[in-house]
C-alpha positions as CSV (number, residue, x, y, z in Angstrom):
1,X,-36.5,38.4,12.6
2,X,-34.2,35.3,13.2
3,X,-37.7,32.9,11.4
4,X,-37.3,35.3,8.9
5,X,-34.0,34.8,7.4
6,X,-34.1,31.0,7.7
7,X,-36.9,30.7,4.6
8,X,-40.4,32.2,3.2
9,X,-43.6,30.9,4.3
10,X,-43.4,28.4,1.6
11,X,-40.5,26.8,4.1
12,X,-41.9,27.4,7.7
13,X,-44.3,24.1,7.9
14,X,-40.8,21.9,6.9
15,X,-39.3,24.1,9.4
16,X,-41.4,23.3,11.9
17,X,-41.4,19.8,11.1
18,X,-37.2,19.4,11.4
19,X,-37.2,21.2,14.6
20,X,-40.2,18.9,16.0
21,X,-38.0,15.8,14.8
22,X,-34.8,17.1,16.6
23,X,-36.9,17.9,19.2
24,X,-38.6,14.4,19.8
25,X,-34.9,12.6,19.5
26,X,-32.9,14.6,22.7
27,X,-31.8,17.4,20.8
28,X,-34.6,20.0,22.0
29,X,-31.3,22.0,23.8
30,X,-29.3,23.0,20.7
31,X,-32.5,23.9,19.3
32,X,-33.6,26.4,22.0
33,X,-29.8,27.7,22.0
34,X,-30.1,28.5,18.5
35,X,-33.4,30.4,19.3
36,X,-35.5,28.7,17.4
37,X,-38.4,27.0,19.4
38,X,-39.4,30.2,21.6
39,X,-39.4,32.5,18.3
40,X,-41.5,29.2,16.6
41,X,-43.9,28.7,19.1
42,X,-44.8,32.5,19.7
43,X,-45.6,32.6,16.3
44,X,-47.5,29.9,16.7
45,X,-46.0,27.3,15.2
46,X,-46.7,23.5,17.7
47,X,-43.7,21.6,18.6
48,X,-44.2,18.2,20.2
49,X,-41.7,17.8,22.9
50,X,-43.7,14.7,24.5
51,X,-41.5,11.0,24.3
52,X,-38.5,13.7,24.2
53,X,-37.4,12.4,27.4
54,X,-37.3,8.5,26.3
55,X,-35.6,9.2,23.1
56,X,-32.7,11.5,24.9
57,X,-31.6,8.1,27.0
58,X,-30.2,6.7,23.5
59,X,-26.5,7.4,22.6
60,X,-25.7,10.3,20.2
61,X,-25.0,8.3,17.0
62,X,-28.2,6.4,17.5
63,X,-30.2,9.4,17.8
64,X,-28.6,11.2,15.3
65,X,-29.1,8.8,12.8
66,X,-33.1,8.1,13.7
67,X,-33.4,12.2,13.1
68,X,-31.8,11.7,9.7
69,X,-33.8,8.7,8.7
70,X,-37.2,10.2,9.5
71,X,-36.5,13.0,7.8
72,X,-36.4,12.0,4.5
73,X,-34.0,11.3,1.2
74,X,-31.7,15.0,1.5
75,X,-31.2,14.0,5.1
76,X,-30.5,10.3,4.7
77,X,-28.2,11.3,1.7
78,X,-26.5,14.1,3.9
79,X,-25.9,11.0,6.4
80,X,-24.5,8.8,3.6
81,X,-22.1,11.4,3.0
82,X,-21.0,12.0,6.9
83,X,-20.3,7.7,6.5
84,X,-17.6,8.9,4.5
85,X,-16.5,11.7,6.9
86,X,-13.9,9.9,9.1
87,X,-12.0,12.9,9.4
88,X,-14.7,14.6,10.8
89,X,-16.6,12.1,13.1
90,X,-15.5,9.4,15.2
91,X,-16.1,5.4,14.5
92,X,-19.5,5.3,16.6
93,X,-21.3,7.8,14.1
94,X,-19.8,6.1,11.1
95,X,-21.0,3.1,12.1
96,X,-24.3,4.5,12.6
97,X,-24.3,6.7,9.1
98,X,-23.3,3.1,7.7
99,X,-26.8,1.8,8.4
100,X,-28.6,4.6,6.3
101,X,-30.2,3.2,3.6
102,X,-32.6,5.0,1.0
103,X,-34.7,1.7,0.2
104,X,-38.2,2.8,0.5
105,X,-41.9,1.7,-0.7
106,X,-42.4,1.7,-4.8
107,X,-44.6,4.2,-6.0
108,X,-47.2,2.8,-8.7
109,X,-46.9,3.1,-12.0
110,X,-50.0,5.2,-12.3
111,X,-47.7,8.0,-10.7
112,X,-45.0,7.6,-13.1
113,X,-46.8,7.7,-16.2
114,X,-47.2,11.1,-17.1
115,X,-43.6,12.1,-16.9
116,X,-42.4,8.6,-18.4
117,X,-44.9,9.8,-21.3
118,X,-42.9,12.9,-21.4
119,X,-39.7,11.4,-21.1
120,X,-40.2,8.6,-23.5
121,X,-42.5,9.8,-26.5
122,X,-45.0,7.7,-25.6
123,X,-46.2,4.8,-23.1
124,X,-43.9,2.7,-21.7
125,X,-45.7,-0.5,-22.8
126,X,-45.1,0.8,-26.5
127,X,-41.9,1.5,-26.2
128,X,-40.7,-1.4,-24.8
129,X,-41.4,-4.7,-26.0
130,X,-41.7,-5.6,-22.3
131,X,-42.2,-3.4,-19.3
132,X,-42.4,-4.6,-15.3
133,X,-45.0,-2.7,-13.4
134,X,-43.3,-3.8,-10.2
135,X,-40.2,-1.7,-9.6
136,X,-37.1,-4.0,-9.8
137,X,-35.5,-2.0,-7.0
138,X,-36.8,1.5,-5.2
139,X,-35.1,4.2,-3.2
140,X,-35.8,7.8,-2.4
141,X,-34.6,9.8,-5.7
142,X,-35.5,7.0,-8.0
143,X,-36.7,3.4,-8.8
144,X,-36.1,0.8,-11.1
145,X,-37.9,-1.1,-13.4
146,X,-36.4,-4.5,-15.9
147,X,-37.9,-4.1,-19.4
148,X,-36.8,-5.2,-22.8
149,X,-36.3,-3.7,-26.1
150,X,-37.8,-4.7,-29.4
151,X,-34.3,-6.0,-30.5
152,X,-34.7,-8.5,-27.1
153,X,-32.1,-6.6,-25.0
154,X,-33.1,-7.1,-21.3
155,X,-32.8,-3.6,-19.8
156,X,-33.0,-1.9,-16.5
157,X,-35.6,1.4,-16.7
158,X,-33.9,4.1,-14.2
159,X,-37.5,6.9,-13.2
160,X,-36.7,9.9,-11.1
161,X,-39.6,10.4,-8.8
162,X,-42.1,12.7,-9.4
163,X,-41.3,16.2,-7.7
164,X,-38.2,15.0,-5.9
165,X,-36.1,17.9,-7.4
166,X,-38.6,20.3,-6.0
167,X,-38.3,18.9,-2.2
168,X,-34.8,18.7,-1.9
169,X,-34.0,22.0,-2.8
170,X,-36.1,23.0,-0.5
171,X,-34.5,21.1,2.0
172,X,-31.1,22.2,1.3
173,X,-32.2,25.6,1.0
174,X,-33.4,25.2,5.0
175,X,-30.0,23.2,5.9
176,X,-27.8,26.1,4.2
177,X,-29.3,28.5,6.6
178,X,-29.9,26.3,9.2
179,X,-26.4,25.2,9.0
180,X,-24.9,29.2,9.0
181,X,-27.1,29.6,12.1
182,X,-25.6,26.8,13.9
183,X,-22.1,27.3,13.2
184,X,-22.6,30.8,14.0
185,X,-24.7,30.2,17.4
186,X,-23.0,26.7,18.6
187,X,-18.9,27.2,18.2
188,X,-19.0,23.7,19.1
189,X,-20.5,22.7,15.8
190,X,-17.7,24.5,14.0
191,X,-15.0,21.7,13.6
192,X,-17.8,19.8,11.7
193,X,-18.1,22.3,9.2
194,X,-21.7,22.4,9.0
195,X,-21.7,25.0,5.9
196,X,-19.3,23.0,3.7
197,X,-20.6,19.6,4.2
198,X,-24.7,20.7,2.8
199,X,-22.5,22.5,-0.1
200,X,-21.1,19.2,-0.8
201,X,-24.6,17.3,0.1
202,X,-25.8,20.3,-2.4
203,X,-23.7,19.3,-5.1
204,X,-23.8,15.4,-4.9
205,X,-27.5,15.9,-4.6
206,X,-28.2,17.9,-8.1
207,X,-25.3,15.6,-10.1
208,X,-27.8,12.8,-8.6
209,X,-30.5,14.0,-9.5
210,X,-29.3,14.5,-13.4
211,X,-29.8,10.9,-14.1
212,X,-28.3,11.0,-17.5
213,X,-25.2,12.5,-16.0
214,X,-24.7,8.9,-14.3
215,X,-24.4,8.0,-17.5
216,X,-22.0,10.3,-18.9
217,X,-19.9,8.9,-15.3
218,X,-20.2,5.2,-16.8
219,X,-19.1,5.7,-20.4
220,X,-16.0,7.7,-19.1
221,X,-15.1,5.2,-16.4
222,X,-15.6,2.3,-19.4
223,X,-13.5,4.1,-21.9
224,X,-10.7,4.0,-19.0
225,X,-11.4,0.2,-18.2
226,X,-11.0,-0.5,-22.2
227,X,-7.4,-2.5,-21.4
228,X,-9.3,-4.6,-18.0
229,X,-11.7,-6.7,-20.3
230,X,-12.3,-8.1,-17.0
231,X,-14.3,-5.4,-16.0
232,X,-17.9,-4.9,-17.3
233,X,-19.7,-1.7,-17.1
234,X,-23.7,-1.8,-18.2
235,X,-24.1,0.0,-21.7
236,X,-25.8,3.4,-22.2
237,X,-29.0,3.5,-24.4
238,X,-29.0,6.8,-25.0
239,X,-32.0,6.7,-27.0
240,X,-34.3,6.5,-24.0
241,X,-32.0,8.7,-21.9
242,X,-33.0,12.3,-20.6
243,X,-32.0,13.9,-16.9
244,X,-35.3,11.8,-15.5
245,X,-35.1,8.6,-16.5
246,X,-32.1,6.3,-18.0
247,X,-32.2,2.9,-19.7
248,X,-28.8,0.9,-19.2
249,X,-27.9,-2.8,-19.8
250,X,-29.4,-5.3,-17.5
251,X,-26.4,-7.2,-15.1
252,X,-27.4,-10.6,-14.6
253,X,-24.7,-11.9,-11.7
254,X,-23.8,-13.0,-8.0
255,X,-24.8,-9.5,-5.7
256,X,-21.0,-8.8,-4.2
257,X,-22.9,-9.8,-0.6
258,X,-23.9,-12.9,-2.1
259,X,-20.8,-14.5,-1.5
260,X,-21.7,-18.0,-0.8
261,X,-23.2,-18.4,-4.3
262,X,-19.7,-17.7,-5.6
263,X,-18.0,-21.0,-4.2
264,X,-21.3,-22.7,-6.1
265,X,-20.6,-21.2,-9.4
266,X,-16.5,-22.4,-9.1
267,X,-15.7,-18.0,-9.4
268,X,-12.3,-18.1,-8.1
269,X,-12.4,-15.3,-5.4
270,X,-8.4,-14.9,-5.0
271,X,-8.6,-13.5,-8.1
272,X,-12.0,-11.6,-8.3
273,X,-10.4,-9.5,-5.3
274,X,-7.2,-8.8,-7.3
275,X,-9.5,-7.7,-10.3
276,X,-11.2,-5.2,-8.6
277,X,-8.5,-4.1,-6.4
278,X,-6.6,-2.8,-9.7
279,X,-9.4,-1.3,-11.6
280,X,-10.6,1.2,-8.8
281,X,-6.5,1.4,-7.8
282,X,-6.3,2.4,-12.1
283,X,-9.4,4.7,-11.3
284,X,-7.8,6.4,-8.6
285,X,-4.5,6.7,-9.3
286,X,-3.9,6.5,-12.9
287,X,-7.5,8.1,-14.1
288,X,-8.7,10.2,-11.6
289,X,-12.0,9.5,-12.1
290,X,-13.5,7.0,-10.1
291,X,-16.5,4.9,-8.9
292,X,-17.2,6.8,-5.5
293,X,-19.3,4.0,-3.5
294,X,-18.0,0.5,-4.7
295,X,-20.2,-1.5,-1.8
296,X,-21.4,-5.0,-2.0
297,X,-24.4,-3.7,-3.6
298,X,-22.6,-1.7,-6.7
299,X,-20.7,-4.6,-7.4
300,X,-21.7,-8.2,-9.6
301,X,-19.8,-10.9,-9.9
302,X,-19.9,-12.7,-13.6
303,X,-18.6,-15.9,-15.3
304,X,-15.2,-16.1,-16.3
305,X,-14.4,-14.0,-13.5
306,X,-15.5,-10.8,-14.1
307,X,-16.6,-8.1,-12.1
308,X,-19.8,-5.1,-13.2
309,X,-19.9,-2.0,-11.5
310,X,-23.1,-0.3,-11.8
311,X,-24.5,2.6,-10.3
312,X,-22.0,5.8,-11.5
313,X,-24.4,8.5,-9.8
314,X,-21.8,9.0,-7.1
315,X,-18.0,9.8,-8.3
316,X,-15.0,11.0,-7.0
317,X,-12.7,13.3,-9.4
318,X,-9.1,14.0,-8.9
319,X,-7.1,16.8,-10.4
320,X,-3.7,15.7,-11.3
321,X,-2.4,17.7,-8.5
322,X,-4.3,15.9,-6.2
323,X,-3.4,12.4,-7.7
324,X,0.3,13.4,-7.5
325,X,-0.5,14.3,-3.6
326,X,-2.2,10.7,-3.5
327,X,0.7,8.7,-4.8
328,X,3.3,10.4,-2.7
329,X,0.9,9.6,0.3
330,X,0.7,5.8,-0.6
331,X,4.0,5.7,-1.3
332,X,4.7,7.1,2.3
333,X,2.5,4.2,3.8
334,X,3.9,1.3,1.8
335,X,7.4,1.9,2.3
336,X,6.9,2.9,5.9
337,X,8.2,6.7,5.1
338,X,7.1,8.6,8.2
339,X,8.3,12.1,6.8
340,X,6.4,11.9,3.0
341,X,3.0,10.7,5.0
342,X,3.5,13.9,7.3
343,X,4.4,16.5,4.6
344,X,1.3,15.6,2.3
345,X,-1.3,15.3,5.1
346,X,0.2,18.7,6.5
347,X,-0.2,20.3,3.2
348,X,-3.9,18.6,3.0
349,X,-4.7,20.2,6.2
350,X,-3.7,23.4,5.2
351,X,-5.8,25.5,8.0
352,X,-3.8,23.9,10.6
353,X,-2.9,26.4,13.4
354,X,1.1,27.0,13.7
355,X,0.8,26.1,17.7
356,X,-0.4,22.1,16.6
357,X,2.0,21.6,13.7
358,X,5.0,20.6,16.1
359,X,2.5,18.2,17.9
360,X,0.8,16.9,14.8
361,X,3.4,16.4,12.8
362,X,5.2,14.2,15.6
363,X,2.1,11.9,16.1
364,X,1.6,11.1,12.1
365,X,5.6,10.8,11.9
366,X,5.0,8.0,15.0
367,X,2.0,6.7,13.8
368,X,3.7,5.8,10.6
369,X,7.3,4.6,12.4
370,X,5.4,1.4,14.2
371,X,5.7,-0.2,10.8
372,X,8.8,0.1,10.6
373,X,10.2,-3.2,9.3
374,X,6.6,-4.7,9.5
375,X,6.6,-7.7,6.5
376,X,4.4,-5.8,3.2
377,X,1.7,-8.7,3.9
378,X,0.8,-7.7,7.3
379,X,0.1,-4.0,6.1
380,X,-4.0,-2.8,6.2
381,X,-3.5,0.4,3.8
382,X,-7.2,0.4,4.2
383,X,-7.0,0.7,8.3
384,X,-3.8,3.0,7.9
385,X,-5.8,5.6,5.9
386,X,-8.7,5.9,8.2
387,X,-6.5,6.0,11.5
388,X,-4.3,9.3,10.0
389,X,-7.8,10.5,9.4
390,X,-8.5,10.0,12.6
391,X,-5.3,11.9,14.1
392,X,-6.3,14.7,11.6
393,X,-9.7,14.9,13.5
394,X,-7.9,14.4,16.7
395,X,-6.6,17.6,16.3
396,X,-10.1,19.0,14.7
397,X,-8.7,19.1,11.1
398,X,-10.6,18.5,8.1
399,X,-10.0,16.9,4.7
400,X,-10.5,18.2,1.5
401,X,-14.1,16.4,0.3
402,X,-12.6,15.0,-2.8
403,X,-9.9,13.0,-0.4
404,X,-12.5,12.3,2.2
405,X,-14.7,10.5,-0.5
406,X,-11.8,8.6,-1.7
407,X,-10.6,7.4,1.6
408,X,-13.9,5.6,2.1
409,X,-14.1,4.3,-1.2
410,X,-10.6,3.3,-0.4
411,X,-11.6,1.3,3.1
412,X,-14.4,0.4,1.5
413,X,-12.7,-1.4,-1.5
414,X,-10.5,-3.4,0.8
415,X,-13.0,-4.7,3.1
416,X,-14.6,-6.2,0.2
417,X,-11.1,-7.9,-1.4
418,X,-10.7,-9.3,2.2
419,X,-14.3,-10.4,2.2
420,X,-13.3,-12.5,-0.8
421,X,-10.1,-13.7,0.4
422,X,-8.9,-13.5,3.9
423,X,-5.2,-13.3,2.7
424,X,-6.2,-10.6,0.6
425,X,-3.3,-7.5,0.8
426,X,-4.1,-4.2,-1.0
427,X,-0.5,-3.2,-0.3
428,X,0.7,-6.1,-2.8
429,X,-1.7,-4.9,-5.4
430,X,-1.2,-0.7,-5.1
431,X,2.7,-1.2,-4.9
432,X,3.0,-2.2,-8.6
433,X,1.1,0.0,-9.7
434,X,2.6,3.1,-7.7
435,X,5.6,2.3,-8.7
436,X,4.9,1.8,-12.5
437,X,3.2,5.2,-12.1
438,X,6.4,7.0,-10.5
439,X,8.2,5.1,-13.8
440,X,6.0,7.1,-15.7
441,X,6.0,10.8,-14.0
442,X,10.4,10.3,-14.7
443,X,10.5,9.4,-18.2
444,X,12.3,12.1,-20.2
445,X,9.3,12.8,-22.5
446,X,7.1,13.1,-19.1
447,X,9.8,15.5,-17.7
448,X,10.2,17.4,-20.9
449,X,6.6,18.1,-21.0
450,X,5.9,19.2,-17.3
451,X,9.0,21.2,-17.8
452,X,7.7,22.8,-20.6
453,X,4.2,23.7,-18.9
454,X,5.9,25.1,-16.1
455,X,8.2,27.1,-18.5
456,X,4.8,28.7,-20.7
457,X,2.8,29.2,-16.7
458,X,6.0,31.1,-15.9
459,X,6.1,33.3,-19.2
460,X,3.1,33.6,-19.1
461,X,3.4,35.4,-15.2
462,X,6.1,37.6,-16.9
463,X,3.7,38.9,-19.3
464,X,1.6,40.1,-16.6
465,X,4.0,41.3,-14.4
466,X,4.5,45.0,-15.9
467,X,0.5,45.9,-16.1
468,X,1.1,44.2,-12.7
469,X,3.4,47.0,-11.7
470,X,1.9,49.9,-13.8
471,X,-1.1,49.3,-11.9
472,X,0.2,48.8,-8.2
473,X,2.4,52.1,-8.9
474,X,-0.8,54.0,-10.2
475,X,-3.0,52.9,-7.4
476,X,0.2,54.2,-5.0
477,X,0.2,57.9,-6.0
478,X,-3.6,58.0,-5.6
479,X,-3.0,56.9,-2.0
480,X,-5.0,53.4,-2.5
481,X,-2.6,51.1,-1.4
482,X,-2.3,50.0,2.3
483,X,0.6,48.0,3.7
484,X,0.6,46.5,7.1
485,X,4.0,45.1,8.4
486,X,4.4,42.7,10.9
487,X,7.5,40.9,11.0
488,X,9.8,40.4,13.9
489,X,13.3,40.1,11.8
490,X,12.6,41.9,8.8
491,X,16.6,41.6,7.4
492,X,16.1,37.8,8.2
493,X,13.0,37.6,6.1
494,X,14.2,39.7,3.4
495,X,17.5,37.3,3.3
496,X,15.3,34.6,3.1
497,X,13.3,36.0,0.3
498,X,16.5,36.8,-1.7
499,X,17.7,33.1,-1.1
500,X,14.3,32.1,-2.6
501,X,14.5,34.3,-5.8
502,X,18.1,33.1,-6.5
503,X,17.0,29.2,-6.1
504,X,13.3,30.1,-8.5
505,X,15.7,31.7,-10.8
506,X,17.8,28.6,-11.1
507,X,15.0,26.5,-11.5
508,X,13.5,28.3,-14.3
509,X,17.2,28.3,-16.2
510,X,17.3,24.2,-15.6
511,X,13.6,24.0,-17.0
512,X,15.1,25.8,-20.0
513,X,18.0,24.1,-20.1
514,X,15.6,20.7,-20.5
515,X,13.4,22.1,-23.1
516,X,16.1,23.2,-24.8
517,X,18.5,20.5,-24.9
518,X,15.2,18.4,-25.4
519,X,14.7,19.6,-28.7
520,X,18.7,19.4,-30.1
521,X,18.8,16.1,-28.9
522,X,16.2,15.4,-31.8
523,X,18.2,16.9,-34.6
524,X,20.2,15.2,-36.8
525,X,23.9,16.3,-37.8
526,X,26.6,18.8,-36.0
527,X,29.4,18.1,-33.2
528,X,28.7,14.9,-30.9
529,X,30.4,14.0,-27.4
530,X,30.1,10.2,-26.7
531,X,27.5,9.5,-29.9
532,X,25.0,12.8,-28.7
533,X,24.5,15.7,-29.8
534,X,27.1,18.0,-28.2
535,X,25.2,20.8,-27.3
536,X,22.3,18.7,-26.0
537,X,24.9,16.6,-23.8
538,X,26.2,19.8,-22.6
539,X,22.6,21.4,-21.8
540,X,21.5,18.2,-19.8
541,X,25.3,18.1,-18.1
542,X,24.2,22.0,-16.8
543,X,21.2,21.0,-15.6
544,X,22.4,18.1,-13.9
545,X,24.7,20.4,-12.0
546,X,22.4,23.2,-11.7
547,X,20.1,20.7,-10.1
548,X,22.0,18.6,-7.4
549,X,23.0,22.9,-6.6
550,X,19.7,23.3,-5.9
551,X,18.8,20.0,-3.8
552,X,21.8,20.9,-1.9
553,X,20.2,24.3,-1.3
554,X,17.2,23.6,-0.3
555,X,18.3,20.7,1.7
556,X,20.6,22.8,3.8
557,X,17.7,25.7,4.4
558,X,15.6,22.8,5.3
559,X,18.3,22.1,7.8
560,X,19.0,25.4,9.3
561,X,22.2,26.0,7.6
562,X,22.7,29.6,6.4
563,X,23.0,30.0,3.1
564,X,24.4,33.4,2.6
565,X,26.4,32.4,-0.5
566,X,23.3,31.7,-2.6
């Protein structure tokens, strides 16, 4: 049966209650589409369709976002994550996932003490020289509490609630098939991706609920803000630390929506908003590894200028890949470069249908081209990001999550440098550092060593090639090999293919050529044209030529030239 497969009894009573929820706030029709109140009710399970009517009169956003606040912390969470979703969902349901909060009601610390006791070794009141009773701060996966240690360090005391771990998997464990039903039953669900947003909501969830994996996050993202002493990040005590509870360094500063008090205190804000502008643009960029939801609240503002993050349970992580993506994307923007902007976000939306590309690409490519000539100063790289977000959802196309997350920290971060200062510009502050980062990527030794990767991947290709072979050519004779065909210029393809082999052949010879003349270059002694080494002149003078051959070859396929002679 359809109940069946959506949980075990253990789940039907939360069942019931998410359906009666949707229900009461206008969303009783997907729910009978999906065929789950009939099936529910003749097994005899009462949902409440009365003030249905009243709450349907309120506009989608609103009611979507009532549903996810009654529900409880994995729903409110799954909302916090859709704030970041501008890809996905238009400005009205941001705006309304922007007001989902997780502050709740404190529980005592009656309820606490048996697993602090656990946790700790011992009561909290020994432990510490001092302990608060009243939570410092309280939201739905944990609360906080200020304490002190017998050395007189003031202290924030991190607690996990009680049980928590236990509901939310439950909960995602209903959203995971609840979500496969619906993208399954309702195909206009399907651009929303219902499955791979609660697999992301899964995984933020369980890092979150780790809470001494927060503090793994802030002891990296401190080790990387070593040369900004500018930037303070609360200390770990990891002798109180364990996946339940965490004890960190209390911050004592101005709240980053306190800004009045900073005018009091003589804090110049000009340059608090150039401060934090560079360290998350050195996260992002340069580290790939940063803080994921830098708002007002995650942020404190300290004498002599500087700035605390806390909070490291949510973080974005860029491969090196992806960074390089990033930083040909910014790059794009800033210098108004219509044709990089369109090539990366292209290549992000990789399940783009052939029919849209002509259209797509045209819109991104115009998009970009009406800041042509626009001074630097007058550039929002913050509201450029989330409007080629919104043409990718224009034409129901996604973003990878790790981009999606760092597009809103991105918006997110500039809203608060202009909430600072007025004439604050991220473009003047990411230029610099893009460019010192393209500086970087083009030295020889940087070259060299990406040359030499690609080199051992390649190799390392070639090894596998023949068992490669051997196998497809066994598999073959015992009839287990099945080709289907279906190309409408096969000699045209097969030219093309050829023209591809001869221009990954030349590329591999100028990677060697590199390496090699790479390593001459360092030895002493032998022939020498114009104070080099000879032979190392002569290997980089090949490469050079074998390379402007190849941008000339590739820049003429681009172009529709045939290129017969390659």
């Amino acid at each position: 049966m359809l109940i069946e497969t959506l949980g075990s009894a253990r789940d039907m009573g939360r069942l019931n209650q998410i359906l009666g929820v949707l229900i009461r706030h206008g969303f009783g029709d997907s729910v009978r589409r999906l065929g789950l109140a009939d099936r529910l009710e003749r097994a005899g399970h009462a949902l409440r369709w009365e003030h249905a009517a009243d709450l349907a009169k309120l506009e989608p956003p609103v009611q979507l976002r009532l549903v996810l606040e009654e529900l409880g912390p994995t729903f409110v969470k799954l909302g916090q994550i859709l704030a970041g979703r501008a890809d996905l969902f238009g400005p009205e349901y941001i705006a309304e996932f922007e007001k989902l909060h997780s502050n709740v009601p404190g529980l005592p610390l009656d309820d606490l003490r048996p697993q602090l006791r656990e946790d700790l070794g011992g009561e909290p009141e020994a432990v510490f020289a001092r302990f608060d009773t009243e939570p410092l701060a309280a939201a739905s996966i944990a609360q906080v509490h200020r304490a002190q240690l017998h050395d007189g360090t003031e202290v924030v005391v991190k607690i996990r609630r009680p049980g928590i771990d236990r509901t939310i998997e439950a909960d995602l464990r209903l959203m995971g098939r609840l979500a496969a039903l619906a993208e399954a039953e309702l195909p206009a669900l399907k651009p929303y991706r219902p499955q791979q947003l609660v697999r992301e909501l899964a995984q933020s969830l369980r890092r979150e609920l780790d809470l001494a994996s927060e503090c793994r996050n802030a002891e990296r993202i401190a080790t990387n803000m070593a040369g900004l002493p500018w930037i303070v990040v609360p200390r770990v005590h990891w002798d109180f630390t364990r996946s339940r509870v965490n004890v960190q360094d209390f911050v004592q500063g101005i709240a980053g929506h306190e800004l009045a008090q900073l005018d009091e205190t003589g804090l110049d804000r000009t340059l608090l908003a150039r401060r934090g502008a560079q360290a998350v643009l050195k996260q992002i960029v340069q580290d790939g590894l940063f803080h994921a939801d830098p708002h007002p609240g995650n942020v404190f503002y300290l004498p002599d200028n500087r700035i605390a993050f806390i909070d490291f349970g949510m973080v974005g992580r860029l491969s090196a890949r992806r960074r390089e993506e990033l930083l040909q994307l910014l790059m794009g923007l800033v210098e108004r470069d219509p044709r990089t902007v369109a090539d990366v976000l292209l290549d992000w939306a990789g399940d783009a249908h052939t029919a849209n590309l002509s259209s797509l690409e045209t819109e991104i490519e115009t998009f970009v081209d009406q800041y042509h000539g626009a001074p630097l100063a007058e550039l929002n790289l913050g509201q450029m990001l989330g409007d080629v977000t919104g043409i990718l959802r224009g034409h129901q196309l996604g973003l990878p999550s790790d981009l999606a997350l760092l597009i809103k920290a991105f918006i997110t971060l500039e809203g608060m440098g202009r909430g600072l200062d007025p004439d604050f510009h991220m473009t003047s502050e990411a230029l610099p550092l893009l460019k010192q980062v393209v500086r970087a990527r083009y030295q020889p030794k940087a070259m060299a060593t990406r040359a030499w990767k690609t080199l051992r991947r390649v190799l390392s290709v070639a090894e596998q090639l023949p068992d490669d072979v051997t196998r497809l050519l066994r598999n073959a004779r015992r009839g287990k090999v099945h080709v289907g065909i279906d190309i409408a210029h096969l000699k045209r393809v097969g030219d093309q293919i050829d023209r591809a082999a001869n221009r990954l052949a030349m590329a591999l010879i100028i990677a060697a050529l590199i390496v090699g003349s790479s390593i001459v270059m360092t030895v002493q002694g032998g022939p020498t044209l114009f104070g080099l080494p000879a032979f190392g002149f002569i290997g980089f003078a090949s490469a050079f030529a074998g390379g402007l051959w190849l941008v000339r070859a590739i820049w003429r396929s681009s172009h529709g030239k045939d290129l017969g002679d390659d």
